[in-house]
GUBALO-687067 format. One record per atom (N, C-alpha, C): residue number from 1; residue in one letter; x, y, z. Coordinates in nm, 2 decimals. Example, Ala and Ser with C-alpha at 12.3 -4.5 7.8 and 13.67 -1.06 7.14 Angstrom:
! GUBALO-687067
+-----+---+--------+--------+--------+
|   k | r |      X |      Y |      Z |
+-----+---+--------+--------+--------+
|   1 | a |   1.32 |  -0.57 |   0.78 |
|   1 | a |   1.23 |  -0.45 |   0.78 |
|   1 | a |   1.32 |  -0.33 |   0.78 |
|   2 | s |   1.28 |  -0.22 |   0.71 |
|   2 | s |   1.37 |  -0.11 |   0.71 |
|   2 | s |   1.29 |   0.00 |   0.79 |
+-----+---+--------+--------+--------+
END
This chain:
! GUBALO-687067
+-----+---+--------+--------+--------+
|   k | r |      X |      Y |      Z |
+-----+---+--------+--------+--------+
|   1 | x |   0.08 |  -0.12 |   0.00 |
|   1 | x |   0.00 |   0.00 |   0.00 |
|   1 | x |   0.09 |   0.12 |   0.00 |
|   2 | x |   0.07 |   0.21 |  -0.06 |
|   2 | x |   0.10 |   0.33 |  -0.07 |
|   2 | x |   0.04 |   0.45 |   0.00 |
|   3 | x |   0.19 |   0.54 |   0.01 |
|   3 | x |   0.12 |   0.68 |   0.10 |
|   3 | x |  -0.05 |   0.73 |   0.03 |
|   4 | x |  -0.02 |   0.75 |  -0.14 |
|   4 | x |  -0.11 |   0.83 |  -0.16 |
|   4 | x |  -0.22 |   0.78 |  -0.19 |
|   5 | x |  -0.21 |   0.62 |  -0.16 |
|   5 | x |  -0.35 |   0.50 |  -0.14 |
|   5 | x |  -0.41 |   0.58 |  -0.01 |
|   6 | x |  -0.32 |   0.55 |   0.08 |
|   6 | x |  -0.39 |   0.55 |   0.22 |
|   6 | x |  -0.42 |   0.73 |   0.23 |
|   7 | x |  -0.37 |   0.82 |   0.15 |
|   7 | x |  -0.42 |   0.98 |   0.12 |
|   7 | x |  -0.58 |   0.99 |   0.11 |
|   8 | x |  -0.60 |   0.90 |   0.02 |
|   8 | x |  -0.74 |   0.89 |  -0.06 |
|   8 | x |  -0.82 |   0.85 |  -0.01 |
|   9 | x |  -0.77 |   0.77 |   0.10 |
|   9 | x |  -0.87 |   0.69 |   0.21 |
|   9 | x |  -0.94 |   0.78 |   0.32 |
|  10 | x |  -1.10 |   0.83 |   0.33 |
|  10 | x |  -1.16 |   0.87 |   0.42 |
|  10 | x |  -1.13 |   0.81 |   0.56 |
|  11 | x |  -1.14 |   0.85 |   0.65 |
|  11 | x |  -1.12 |   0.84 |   0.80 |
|  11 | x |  -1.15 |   0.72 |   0.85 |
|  12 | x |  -1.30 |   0.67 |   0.78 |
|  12 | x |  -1.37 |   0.61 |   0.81 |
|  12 | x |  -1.28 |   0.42 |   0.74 |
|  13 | x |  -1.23 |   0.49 |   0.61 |
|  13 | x |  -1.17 |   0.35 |   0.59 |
|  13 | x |  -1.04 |   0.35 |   0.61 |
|  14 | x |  -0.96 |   0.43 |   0.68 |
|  14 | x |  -0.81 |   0.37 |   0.73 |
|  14 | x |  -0.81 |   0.36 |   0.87 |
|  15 | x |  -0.96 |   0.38 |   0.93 |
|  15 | x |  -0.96 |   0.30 |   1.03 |
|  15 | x |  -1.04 |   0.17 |   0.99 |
|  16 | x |  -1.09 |   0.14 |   0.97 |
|  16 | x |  -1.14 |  -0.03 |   0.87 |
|  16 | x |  -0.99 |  -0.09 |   0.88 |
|  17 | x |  -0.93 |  -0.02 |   0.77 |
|  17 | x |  -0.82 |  -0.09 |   0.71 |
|  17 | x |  -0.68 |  -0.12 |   0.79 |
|  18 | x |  -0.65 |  -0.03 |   0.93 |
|  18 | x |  -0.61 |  -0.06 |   1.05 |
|  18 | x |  -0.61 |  -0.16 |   1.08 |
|  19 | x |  -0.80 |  -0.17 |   1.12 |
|  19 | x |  -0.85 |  -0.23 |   1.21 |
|  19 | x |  -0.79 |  -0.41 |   1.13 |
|  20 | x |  -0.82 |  -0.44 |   1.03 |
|  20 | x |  -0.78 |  -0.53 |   0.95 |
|  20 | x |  -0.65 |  -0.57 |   0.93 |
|  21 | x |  -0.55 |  -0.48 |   0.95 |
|  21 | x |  -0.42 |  -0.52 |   0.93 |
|  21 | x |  -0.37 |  -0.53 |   1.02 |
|  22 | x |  -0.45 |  -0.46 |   1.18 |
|  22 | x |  -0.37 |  -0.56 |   1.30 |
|  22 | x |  -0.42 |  -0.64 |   1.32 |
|  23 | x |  -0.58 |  -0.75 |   1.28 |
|  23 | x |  -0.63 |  -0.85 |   1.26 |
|  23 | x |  -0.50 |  -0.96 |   1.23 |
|  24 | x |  -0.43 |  -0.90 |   1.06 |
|  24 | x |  -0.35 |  -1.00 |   0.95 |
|  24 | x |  -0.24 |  -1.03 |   1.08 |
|  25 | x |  -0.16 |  -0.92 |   1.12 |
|  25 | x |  -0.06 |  -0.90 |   1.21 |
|  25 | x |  -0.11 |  -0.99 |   1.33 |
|  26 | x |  -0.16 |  -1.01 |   1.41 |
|  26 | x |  -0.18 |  -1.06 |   1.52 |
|  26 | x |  -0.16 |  -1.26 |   1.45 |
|  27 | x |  -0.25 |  -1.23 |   1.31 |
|  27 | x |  -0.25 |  -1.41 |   1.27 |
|  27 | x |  -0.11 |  -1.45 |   1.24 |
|  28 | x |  -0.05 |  -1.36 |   1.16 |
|  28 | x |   0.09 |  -1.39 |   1.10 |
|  28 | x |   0.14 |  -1.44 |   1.24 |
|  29 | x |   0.12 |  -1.34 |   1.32 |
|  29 | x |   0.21 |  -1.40 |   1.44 |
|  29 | x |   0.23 |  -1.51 |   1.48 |
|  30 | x |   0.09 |  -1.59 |   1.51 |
|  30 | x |   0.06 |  -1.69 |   1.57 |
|  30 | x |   0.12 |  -1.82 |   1.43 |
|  31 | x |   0.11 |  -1.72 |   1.33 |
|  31 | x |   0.15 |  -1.86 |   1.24 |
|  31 | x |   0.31 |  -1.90 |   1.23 |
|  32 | x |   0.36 |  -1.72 |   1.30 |
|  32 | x |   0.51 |  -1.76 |   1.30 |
|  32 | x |   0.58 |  -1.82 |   1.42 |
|  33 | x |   0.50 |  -1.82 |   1.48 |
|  33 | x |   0.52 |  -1.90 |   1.61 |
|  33 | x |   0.50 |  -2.07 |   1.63 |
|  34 | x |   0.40 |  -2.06 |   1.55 |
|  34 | x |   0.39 |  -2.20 |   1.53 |
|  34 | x |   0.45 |  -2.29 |   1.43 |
|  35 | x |   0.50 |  -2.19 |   1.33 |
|  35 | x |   0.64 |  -2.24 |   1.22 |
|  35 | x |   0.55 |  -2.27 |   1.08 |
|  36 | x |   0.40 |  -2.23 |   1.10 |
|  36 | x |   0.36 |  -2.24 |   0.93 |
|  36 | x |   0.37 |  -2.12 |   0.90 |
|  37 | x |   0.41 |  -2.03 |   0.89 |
|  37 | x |   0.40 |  -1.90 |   0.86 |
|  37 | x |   0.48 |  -1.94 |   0.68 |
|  38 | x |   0.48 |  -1.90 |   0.59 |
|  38 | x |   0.55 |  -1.93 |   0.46 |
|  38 | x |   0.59 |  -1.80 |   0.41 |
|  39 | x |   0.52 |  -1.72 |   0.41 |
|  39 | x |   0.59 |  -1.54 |   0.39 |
|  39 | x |   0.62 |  -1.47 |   0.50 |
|  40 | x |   0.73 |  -1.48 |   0.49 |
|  40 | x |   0.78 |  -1.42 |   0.66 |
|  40 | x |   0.76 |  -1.28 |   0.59 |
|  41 | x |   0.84 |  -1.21 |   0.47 |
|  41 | x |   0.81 |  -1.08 |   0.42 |
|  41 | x |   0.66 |  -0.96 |   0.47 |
|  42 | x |   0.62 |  -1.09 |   0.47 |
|  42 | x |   0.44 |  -1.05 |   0.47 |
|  42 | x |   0.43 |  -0.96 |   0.61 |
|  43 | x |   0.49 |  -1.00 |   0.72 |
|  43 | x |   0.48 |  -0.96 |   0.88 |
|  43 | x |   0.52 |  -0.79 |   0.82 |
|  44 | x |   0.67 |  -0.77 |   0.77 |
|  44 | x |   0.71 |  -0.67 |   0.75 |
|  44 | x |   0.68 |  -0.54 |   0.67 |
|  45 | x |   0.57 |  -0.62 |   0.60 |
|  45 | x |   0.49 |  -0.53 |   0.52 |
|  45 | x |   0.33 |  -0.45 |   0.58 |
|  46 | x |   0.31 |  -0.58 |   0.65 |
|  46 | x |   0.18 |  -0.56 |   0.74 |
|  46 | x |   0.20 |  -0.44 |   0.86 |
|  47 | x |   0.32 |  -0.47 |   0.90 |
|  47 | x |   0.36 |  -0.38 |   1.05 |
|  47 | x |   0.39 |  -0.21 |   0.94 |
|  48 | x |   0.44 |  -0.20 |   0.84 |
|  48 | x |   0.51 |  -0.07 |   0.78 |
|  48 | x |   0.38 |   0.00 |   0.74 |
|  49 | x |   0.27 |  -0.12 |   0.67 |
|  49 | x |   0.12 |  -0.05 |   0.65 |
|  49 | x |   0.07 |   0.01 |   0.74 |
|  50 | x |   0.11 |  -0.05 |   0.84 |
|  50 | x |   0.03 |   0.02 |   0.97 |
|  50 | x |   0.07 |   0.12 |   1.07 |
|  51 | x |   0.21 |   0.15 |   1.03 |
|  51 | x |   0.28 |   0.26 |   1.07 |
|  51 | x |   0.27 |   0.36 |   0.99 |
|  52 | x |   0.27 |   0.35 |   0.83 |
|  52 | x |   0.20 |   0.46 |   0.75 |
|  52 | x |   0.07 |   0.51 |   0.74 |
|  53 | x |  -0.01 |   0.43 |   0.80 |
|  53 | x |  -0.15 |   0.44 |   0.79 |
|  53 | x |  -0.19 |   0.56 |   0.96 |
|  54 | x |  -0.10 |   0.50 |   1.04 |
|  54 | x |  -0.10 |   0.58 |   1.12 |
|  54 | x |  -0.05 |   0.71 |   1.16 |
|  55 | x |   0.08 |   0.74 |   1.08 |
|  55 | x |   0.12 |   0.88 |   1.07 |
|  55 | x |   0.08 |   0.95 |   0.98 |
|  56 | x |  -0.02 |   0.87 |   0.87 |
|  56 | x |  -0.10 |   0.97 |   0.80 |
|  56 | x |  -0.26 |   1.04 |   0.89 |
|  57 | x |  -0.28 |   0.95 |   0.98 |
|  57 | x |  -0.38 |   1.00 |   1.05 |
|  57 | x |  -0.33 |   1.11 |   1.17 |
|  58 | x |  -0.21 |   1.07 |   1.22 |
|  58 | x |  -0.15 |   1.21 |   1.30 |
|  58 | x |  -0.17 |   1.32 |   1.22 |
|  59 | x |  -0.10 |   1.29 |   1.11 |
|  59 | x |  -0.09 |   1.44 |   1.02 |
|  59 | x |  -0.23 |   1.51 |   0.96 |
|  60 | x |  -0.34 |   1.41 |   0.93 |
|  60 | x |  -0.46 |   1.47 |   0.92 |
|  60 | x |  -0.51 |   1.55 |   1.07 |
|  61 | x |  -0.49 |   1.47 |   1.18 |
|  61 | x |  -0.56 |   1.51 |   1.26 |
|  61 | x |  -0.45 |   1.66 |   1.31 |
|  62 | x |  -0.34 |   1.68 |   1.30 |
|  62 | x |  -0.25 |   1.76 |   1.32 |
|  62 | x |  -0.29 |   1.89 |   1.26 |
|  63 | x |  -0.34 |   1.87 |   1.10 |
|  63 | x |  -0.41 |   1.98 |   1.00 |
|  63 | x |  -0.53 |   2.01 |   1.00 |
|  64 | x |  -0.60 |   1.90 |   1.09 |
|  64 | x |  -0.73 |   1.99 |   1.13 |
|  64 | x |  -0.81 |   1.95 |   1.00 |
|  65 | x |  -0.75 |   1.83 |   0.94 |
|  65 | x |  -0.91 |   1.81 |   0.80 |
|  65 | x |  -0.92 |   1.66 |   0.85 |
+-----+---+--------+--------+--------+
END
């Protein structure tokens, strides 16, 4: 996912899409724990989406739109 994906995304769906990616994050976990996990990549991608998703919502809420 991309910055100017998650730009375009109303409030209402980058928190959906959060809410969803700490869902994936919390399973990956368990799957890496348990040794079926097969895309380890996938954890790294999941945690970066949700750090970008989140400092785009600081910065909206920072600018007041």
């Amino acid at each position: 996912m991309k910055a100017t994906d998650v730009r375009a995304m109303s409030a209402d769906q980058m928190g959906d899409e959060l809410l969803s990616l700490k869902k994936e994050l919390f399973n990956l976990r368990f799957q890496q724990a348990s040794g079926a996990n097969e895309n380890t990549a996938r954890m790294r991608q999941v945690r970066r989406d949700i750090a970008r998703i989140k400092t785009i919502q600081g910065q909206s809420a920072r600018s007041g739109s």
